[in-house]
N, C-alpha and C positions, 0 to 999 in steps of 0.2 A: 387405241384411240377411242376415248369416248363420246357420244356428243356434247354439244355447249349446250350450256348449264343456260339459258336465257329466254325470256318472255316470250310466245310464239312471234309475236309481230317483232318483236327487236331479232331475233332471231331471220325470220324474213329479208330484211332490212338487211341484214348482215351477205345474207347469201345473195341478194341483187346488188352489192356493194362485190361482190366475187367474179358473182356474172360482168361486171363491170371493169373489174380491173386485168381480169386472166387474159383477153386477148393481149393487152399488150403488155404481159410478161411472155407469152408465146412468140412477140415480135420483138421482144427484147433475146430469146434465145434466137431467134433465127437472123439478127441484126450479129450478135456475138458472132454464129458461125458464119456467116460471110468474109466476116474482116481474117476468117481463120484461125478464132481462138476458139480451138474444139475441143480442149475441156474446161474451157469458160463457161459454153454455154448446157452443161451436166448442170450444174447447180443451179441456172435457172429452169431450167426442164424438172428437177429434183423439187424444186417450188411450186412448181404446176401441180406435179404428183400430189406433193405434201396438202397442197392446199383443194382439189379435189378429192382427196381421199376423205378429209375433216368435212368436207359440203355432202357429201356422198351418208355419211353417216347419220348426219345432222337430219336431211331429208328423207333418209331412209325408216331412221328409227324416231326421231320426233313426228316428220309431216303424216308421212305415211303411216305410222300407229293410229296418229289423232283422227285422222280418215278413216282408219278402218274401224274404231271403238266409236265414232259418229254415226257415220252412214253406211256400213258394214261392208264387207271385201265386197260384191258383186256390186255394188256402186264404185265402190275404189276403184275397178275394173279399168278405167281410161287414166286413171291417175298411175295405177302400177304398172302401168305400158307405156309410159313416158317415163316413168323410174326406173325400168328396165333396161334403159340405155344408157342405164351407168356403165353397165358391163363392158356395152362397146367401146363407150371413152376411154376406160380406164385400161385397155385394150390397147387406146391408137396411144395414151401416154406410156404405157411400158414398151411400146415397138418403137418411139422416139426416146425413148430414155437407151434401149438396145441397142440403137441406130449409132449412140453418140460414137460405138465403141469401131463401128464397120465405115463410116465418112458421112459427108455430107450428102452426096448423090440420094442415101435412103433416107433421112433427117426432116430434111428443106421439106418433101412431098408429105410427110408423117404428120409435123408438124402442123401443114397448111392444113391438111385433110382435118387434124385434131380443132381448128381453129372454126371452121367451117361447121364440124358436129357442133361442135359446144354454143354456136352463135342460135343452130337451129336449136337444141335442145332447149336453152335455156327461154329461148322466145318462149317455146311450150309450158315451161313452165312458170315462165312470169305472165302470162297469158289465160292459164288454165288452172294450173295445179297451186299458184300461194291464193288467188282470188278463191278457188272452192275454199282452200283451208281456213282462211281469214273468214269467212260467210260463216263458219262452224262455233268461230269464238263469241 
């Protein structure tokens, strides 16, 4: 996966359009596995993946380059500590992607827990980290 090819700020736009929409693809799989279609809800859990892994990259190697060839890594310092917890998301998505295979008991909590991270993390970064980058263009 490479990053998208597009303007910082449409770029931006793009990923708060993400932040935007991922909780309720998260309540659309946790909606599927209620009613009991538990390999319904793989393929939306598979979507979350897919579509953080592309946000993950995007911000990693777009945001966080332009940051650090800006205002050099020891300023980047609180922008790569909120970047940093891509790892753990991407953590709670492959334990809810595992989960799909062992019931819903381990799922439903994976899930909620993953939806919880991503509300806090992305505050931080619609809050902190696209306002620095956008200040730099």
């Amino acid at each position: 996966m490479k990053p998208r090819d597009l303007p910082i700020k449409e770029l931006i736009e793009k990923l708060k359009e993400e932040h935007a929409s991922l909780p309720a693809i998260i309540d659309d799989a946790v909606i599927t596995y209620k009613t009991g279609n538990l390999s319904g809800a793989f393929p939306v859990i598979a979507e979350v993946r897919e579509t953080l892994s592309q946000h993950i990259i995007d911000e990693e190697s777009v945001l966080l380059k332009l940051l650090i060839e800006k205002i050099g890594k020891e300023a980047s310092e609180p922008y790569i500590k909120i970047l940093q917890e891509h790892t753990k998301i991407m953590k709670l998505v492959e334990q809810s992607v595992e989960s799909t295979y062992t019931g819903w008991t381990e799922t439903e909590p994976n899930l909620n827990l993953l939806k919880e991270t991503l509300a806090q993390h992305h505050k931080q970064e619609e809050d902190e980290l696209f306002p620095k980058v956008l200040s730099l263009l």
